[in-house]
MDAnalysis code that builds the backbone (N, CA, C; Angstrom):
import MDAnalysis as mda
import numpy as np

u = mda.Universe.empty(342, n_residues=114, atom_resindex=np.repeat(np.arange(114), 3), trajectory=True)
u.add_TopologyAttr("name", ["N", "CA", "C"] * 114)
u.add_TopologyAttr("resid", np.arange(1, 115))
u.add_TopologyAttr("resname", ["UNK", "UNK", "UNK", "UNK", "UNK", "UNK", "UNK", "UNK", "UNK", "UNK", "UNK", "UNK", "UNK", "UNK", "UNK", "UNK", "UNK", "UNK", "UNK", "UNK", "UNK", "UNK", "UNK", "UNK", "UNK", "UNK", "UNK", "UNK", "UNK", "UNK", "UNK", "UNK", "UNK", "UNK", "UNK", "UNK", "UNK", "UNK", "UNK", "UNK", "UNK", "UNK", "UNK", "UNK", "UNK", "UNK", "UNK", "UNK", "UNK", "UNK", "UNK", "UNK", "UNK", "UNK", "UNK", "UNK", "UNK", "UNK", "UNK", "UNK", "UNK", "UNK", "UNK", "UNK", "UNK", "UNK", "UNK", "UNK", "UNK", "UNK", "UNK", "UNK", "UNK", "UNK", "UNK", "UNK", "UNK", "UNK", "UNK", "UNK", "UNK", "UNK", "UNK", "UNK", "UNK", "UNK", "UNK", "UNK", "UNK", "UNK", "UNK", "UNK", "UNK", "UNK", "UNK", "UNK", "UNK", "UNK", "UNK", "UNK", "UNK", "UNK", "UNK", "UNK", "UNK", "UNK", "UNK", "UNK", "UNK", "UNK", "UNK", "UNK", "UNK", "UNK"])
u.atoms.positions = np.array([
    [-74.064, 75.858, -81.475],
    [-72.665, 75.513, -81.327],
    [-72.420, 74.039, -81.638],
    [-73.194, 73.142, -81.315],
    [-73.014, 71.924, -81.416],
    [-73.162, 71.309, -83.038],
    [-73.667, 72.252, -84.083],
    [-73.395, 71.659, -85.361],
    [-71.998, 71.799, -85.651],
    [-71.020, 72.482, -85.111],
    [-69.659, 72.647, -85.417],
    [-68.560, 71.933, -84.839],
    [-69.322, 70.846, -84.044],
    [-68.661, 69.526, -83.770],
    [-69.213, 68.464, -84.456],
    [-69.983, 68.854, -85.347],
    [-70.289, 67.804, -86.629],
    [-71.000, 66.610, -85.824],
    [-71.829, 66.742, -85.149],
    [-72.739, 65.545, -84.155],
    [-71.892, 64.412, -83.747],
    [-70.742, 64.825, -83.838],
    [-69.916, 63.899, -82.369],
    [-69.356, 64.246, -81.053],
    [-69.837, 65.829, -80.984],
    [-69.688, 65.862, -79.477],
    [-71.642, 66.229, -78.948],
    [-71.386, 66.402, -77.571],
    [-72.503, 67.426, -77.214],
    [-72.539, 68.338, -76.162],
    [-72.782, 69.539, -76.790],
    [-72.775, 70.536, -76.080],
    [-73.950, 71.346, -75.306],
    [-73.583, 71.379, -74.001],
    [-74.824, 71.720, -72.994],
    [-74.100, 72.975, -72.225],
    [-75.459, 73.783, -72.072],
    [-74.844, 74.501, -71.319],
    [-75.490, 74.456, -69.484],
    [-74.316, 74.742, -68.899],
    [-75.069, 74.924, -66.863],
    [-75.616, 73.064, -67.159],
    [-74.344, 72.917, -67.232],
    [-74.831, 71.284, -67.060],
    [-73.746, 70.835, -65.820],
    [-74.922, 70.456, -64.847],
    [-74.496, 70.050, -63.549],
    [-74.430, 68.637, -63.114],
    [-74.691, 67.397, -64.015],
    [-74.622, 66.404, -63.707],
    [-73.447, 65.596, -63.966],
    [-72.782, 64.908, -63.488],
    [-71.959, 63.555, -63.742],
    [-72.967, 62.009, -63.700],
    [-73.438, 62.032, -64.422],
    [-74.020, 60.426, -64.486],
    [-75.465, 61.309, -64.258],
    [-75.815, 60.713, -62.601],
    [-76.820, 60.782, -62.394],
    [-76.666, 61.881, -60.619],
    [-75.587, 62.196, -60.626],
    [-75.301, 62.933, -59.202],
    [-74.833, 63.903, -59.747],
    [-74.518, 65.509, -58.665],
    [-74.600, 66.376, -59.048],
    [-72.781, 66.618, -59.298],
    [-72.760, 67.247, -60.480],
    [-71.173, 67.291, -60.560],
    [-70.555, 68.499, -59.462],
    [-69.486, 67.482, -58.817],
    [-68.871, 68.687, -58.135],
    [-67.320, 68.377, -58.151],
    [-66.740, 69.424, -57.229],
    [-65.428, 69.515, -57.738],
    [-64.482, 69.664, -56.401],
    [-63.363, 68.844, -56.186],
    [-62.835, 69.162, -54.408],
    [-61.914, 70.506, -54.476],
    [-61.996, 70.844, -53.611],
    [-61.169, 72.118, -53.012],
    [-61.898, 73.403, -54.300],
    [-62.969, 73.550, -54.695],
    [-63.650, 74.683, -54.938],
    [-64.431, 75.808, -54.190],
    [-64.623, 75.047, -53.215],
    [-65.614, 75.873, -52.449],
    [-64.386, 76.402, -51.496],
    [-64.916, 77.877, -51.146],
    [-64.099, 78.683, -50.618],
    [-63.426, 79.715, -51.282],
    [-63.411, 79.413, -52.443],
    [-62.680, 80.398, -53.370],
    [-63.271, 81.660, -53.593],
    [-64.418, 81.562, -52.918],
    [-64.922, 83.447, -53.060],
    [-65.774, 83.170, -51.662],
    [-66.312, 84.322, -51.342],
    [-67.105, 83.932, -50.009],
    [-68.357, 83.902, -50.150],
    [-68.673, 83.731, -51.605],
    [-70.578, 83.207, -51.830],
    [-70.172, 81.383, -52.072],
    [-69.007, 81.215, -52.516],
    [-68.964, 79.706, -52.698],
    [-68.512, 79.037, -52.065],
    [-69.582, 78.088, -50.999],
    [-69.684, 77.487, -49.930],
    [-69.438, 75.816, -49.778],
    [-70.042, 75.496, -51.296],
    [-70.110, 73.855, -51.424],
    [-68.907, 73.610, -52.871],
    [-69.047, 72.345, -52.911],
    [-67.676, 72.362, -54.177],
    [-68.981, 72.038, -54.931],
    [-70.080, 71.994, -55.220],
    [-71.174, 71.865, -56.318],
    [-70.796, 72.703, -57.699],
    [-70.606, 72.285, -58.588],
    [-70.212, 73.220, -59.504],
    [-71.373, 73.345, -60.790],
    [-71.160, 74.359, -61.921],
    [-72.158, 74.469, -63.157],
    [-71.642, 75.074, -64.035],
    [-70.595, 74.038, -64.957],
    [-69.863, 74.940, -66.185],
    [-70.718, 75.430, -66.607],
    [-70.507, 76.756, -67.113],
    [-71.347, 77.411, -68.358],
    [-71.813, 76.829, -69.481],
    [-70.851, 75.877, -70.150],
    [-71.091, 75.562, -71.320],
    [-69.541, 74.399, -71.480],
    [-70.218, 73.095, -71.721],
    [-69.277, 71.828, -71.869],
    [-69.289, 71.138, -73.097],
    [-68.826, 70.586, -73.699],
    [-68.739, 69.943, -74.829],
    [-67.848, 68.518, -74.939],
    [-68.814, 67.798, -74.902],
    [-68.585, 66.421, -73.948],
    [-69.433, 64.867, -74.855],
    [-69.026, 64.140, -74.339],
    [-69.801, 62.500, -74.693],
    [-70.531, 62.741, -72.866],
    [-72.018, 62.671, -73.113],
    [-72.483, 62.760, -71.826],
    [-72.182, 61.446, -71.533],
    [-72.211, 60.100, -71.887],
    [-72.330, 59.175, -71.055],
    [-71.074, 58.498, -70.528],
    [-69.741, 59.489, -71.572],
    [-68.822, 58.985, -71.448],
    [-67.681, 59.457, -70.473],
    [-66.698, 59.330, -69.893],
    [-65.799, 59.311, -68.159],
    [-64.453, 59.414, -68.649],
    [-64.005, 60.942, -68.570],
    [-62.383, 61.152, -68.428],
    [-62.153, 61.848, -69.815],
    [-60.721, 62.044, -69.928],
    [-60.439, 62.876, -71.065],
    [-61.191, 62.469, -72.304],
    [-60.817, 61.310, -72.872],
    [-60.879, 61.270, -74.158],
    [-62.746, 61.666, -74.122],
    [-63.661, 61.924, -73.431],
    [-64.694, 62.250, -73.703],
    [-65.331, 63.452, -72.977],
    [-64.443, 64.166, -72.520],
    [-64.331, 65.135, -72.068],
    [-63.379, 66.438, -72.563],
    [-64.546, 67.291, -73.848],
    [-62.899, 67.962, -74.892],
    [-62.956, 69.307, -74.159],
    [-64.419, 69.955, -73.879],
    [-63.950, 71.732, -74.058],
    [-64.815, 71.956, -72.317],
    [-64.346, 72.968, -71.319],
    [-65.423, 73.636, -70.533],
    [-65.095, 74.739, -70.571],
    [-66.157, 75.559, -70.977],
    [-66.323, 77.107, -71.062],
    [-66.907, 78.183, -70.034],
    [-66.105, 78.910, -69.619],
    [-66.929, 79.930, -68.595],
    [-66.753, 81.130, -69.118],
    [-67.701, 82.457, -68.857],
    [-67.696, 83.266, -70.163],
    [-68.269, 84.395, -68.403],
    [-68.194, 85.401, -68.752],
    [-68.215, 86.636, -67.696],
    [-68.279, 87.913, -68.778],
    [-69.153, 88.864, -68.329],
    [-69.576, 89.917, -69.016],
    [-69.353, 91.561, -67.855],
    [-68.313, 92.407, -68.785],
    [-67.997, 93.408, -68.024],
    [-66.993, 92.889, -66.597],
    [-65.993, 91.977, -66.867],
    [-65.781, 91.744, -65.251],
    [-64.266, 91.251, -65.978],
    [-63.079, 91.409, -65.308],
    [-61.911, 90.952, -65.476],
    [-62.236, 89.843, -64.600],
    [-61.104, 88.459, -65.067],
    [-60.847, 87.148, -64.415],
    [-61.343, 87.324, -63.616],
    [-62.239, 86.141, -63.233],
    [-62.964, 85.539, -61.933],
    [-62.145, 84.215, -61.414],
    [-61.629, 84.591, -59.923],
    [-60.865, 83.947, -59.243],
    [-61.423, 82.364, -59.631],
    [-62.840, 82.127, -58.832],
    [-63.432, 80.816, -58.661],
    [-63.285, 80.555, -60.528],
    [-63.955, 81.270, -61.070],
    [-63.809, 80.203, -61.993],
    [-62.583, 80.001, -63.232],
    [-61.029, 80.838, -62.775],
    [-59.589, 80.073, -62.995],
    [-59.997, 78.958, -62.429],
    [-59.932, 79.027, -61.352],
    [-59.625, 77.488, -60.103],
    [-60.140, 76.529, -60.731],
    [-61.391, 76.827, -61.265],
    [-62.573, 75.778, -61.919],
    [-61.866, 75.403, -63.148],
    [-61.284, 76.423, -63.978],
    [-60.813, 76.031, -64.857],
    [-59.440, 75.203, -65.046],
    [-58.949, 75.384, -64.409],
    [-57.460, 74.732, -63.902],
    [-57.815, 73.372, -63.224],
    [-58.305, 73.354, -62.152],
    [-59.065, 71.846, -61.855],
    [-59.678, 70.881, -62.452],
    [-60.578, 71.607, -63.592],
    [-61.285, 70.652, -64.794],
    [-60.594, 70.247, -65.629],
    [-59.677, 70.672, -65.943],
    [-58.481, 70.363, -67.221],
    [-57.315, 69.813, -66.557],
    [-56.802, 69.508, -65.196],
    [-55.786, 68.874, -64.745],
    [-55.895, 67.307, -65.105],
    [-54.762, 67.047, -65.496],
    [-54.892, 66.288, -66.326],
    [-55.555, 64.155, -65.236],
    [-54.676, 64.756, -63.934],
    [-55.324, 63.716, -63.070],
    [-56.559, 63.930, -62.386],
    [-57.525, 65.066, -63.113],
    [-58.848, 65.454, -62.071],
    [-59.594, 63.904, -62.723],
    [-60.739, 64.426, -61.959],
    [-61.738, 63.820, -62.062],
    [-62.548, 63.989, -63.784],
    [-62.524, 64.727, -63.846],
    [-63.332, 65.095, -65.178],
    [-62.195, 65.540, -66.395],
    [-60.760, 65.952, -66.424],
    [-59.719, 65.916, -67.318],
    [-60.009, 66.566, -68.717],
    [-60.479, 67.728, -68.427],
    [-61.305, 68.019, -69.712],
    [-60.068, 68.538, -70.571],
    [-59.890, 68.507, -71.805],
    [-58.672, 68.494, -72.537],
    [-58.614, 69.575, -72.907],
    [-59.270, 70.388, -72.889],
    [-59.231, 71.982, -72.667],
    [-60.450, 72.835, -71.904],
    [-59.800, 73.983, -71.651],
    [-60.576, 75.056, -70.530],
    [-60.460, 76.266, -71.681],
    [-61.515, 77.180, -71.230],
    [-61.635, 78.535, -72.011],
    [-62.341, 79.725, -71.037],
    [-62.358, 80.787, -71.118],
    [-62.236, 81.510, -69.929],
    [-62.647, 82.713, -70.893],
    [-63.894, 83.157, -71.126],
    [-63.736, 84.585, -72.089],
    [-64.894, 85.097, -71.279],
    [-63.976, 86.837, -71.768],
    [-64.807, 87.574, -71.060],
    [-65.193, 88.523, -72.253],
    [-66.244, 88.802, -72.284],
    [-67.157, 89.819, -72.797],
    [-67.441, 91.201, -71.917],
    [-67.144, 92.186, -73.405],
    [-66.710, 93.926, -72.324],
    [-66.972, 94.372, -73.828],
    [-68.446, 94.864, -73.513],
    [-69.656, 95.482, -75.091],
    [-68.656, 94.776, -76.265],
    [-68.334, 95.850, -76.812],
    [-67.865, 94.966, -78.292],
    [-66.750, 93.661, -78.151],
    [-65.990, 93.762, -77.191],
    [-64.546, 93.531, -76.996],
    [-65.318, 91.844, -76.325],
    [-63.658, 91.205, -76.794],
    [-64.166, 90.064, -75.774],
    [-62.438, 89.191, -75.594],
    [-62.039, 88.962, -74.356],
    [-60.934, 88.264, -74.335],
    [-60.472, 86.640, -74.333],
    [-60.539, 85.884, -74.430],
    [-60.298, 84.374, -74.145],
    [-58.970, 84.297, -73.836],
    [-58.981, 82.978, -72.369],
    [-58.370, 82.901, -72.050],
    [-58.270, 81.580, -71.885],
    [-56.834, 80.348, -72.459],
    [-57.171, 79.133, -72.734],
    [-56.414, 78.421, -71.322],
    [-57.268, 76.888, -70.972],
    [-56.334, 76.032, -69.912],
    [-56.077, 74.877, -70.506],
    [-55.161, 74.167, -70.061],
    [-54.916, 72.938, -70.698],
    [-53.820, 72.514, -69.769],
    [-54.303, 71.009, -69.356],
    [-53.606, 70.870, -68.833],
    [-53.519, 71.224, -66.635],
    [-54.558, 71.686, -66.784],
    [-54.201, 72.413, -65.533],
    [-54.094, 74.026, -65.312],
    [-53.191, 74.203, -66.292],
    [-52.688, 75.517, -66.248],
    [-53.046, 76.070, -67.174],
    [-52.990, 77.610, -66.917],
    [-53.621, 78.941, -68.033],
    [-52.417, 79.242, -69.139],
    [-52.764, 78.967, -69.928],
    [-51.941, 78.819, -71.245],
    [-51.799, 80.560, -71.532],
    [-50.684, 80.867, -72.313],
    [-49.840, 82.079, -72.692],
    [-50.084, 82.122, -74.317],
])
């Protein structure tokens, strides 16, 4: 994936760090009753690792197989892309995979785009 940002972004996936501490996120935890801590692990980010806030913060991806929308990770997605969070990612993506079929679902901004 990352040759198609032409080696100016980088893309990791279950990348849990901010700097050197573990990335987390406020008012996440609780949103299902296995998620206890706001510790979070996008699926897949596409980012300037060393760099802080939107402009280096473009895509976070969460991807689910056989399963309609997952509560926790809207929230996640809506929180990461608000535009005053912590991390301001300038877009969210949300696809689900169902055998052949697959839906995406975009955030920006905060909110789940139409």
């Amino acid at each position: 994936m990352e040759r198609h940002f032409c080696g100016a972004w980088n893309v990791d996936c279950e990348y849990d760090r901010d700097g050197h501490v573990r990335k987390t996120l406020e008012r996440i935890a609780g949103c299902s009753p296995q998620k206890k801590t706001d510790a979070i692990l996008p699926d897949i980010i596409v980012h300037h690792r060393k760099g802080e806030g939107r402009f280096h913060n473009l895509l976070v991806v969460e991807i689910k197989k056989d399963a309609t929308e997952d509560a926790c990770d809207r929230k996640k997605l809506e929180l990461l892309t608000h535009p005053g969070s912590q991390y301001a990612y300038q877009l969210g993506l949300y696809i689900d995979i169902d055998g052949g079929k697959y839906t995406c679902t975009w955030f920006q901004d905060g909110e789940r785009q139409e």
